[in-house]
Backbone as JSON, one array per atom type, in Angstrom:
{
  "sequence": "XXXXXXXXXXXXXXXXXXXXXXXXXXXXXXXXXXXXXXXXXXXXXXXXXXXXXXXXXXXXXXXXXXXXXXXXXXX",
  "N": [[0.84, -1.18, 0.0], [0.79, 2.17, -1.08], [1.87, 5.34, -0.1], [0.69, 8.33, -0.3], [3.48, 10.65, 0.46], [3.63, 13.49, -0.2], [1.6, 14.15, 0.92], [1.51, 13.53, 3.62], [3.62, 14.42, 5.3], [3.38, 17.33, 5.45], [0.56, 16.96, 6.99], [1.75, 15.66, 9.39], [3.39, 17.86, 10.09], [2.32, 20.07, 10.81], [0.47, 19.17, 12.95], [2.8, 18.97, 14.89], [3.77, 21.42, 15.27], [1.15, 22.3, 16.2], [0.66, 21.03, 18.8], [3.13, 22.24, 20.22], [2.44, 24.74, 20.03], [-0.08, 24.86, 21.7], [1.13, 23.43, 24.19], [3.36, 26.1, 24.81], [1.15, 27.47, 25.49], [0.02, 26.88, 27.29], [1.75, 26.65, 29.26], [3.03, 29.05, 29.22], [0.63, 30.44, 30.38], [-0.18, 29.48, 32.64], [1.31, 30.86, 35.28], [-0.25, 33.29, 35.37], [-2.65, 31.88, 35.73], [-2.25, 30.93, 38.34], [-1.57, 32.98, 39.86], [-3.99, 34.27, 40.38], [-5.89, 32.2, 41.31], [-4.22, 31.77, 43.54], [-2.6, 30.01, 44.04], [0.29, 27.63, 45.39], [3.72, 27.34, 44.41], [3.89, 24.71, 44.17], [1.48, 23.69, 43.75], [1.1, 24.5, 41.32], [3.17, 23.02, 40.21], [2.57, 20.7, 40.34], [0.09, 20.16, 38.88], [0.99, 21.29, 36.51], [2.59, 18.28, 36.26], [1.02, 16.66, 35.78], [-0.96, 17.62, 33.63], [0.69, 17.43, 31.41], [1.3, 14.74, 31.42], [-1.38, 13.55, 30.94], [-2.01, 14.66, 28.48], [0.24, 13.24, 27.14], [-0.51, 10.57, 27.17], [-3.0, 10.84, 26.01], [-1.81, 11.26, 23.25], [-0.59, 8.68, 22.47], [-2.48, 6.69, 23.07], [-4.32, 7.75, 20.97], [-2.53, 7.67, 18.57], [-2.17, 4.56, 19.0], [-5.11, 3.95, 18.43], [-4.61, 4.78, 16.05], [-3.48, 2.81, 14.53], [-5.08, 0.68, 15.13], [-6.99, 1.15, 13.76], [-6.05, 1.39, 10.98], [-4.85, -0.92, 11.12], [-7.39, -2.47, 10.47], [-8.54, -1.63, 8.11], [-6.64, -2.5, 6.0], [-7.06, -5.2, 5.97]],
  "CA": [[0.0, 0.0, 0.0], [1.78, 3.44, -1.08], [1.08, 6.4, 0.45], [1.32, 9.51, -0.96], [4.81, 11.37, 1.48], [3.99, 14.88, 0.05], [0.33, 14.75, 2.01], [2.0, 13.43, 5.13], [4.18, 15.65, 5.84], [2.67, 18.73, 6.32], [0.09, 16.68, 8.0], [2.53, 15.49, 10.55], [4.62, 18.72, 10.91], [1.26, 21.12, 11.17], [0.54, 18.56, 14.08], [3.37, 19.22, 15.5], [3.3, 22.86, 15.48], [-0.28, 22.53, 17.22], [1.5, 20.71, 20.43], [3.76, 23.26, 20.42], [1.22, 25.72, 20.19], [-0.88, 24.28, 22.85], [2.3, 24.13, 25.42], [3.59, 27.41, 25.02], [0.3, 28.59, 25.91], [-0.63, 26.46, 28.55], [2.57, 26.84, 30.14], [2.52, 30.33, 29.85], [-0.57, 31.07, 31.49], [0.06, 28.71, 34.2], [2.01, 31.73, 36.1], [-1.76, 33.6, 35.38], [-3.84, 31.29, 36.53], [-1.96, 30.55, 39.68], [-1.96, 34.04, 40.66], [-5.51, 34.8, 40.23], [-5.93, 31.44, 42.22], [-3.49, 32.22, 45.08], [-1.92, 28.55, 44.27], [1.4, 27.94, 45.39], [4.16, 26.88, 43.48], [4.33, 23.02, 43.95], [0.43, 22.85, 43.44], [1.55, 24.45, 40.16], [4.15, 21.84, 39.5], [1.9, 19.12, 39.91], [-1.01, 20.69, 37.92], [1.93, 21.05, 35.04], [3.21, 17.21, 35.38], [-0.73, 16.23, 35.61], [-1.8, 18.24, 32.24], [1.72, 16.76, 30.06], [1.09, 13.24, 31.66], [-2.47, 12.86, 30.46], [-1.6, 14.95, 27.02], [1.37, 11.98, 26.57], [-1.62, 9.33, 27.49], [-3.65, 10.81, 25.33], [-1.2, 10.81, 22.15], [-0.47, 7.51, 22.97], [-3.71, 6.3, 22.9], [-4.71, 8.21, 19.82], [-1.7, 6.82, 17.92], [-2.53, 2.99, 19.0], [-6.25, 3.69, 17.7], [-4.87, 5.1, 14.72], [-3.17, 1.69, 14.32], [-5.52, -0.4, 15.16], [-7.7, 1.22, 12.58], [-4.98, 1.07, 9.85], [-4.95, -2.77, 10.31], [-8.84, -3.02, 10.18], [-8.76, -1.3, 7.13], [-6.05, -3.15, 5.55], [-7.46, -6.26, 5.91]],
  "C": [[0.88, 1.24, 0.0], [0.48, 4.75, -0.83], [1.88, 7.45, -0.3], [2.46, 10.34, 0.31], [4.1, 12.93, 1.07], [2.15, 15.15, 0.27], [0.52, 14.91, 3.41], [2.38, 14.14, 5.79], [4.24, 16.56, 6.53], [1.46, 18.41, 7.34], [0.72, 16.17, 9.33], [3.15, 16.8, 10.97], [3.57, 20.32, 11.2], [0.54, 20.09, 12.7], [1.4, 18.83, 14.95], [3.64, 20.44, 16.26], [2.4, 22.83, 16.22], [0.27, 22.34, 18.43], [2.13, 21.54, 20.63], [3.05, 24.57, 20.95], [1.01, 25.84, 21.47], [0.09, 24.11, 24.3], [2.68, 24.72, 25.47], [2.27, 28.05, 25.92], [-0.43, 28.27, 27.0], [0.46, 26.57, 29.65], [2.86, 28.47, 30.76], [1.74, 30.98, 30.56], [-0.49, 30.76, 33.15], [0.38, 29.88, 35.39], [0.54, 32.66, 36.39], [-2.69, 33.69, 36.46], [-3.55, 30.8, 37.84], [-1.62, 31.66, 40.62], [-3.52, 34.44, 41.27], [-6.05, 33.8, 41.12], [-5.36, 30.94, 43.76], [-2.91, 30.45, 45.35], [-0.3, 28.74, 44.46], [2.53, 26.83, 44.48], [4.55, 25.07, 43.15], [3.06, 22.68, 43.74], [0.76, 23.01, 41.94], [2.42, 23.65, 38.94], [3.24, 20.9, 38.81], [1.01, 19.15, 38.83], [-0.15, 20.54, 36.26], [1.94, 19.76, 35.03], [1.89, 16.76, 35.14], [-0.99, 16.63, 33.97], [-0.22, 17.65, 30.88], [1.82, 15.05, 30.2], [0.13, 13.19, 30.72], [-2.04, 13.44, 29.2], [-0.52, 13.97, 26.52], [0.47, 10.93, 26.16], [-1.9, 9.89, 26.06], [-3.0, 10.68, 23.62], [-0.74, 9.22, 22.32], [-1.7, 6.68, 22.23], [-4.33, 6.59, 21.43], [-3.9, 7.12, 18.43], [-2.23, 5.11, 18.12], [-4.12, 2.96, 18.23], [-6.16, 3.72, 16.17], [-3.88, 3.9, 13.78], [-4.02, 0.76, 14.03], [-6.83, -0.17, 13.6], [-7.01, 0.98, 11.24], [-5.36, -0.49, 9.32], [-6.48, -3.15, 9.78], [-8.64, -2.3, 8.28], [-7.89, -1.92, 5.89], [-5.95, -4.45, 4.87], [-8.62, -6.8, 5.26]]
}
């Protein structure tokens, strides 16, 4: 099965960009939203490894579905 490379691509590396995106701006705020909440800085930690844990999970997860669909479709 050939795949076309010059669709991929930019679909992988405009993905990538988004994550990027999406942690700059969640990391940035963080300092924000933990003023305005009067949190101190180790609830802040955790709140950070909490929100890049489950965002790992969740690519993770995504990726294995987008496997398991591959093979169904393959077959």
């Amino acid at each position: 099965m050939k795949y076309k490379f010059g669709i991929i691509l930019p679909i992988i590396l405009i993905s990538y960009f988004l994550i990027l995106l999406d942690n700059s701006v969640v990391f940035t705020s963080t300092v924000q939203i933990a003023n305005s909440l009067h949190m101190t800085s180790q609830s802040v930690a955790w709140i950070t490894n909490i929100y890049a844990l489950v965002f790992g999970s969740m690519l993770l997860l995504g990726g294995r579905l987008g496997d398991c669909t591959a093979e169904n479709q393959s077959s």
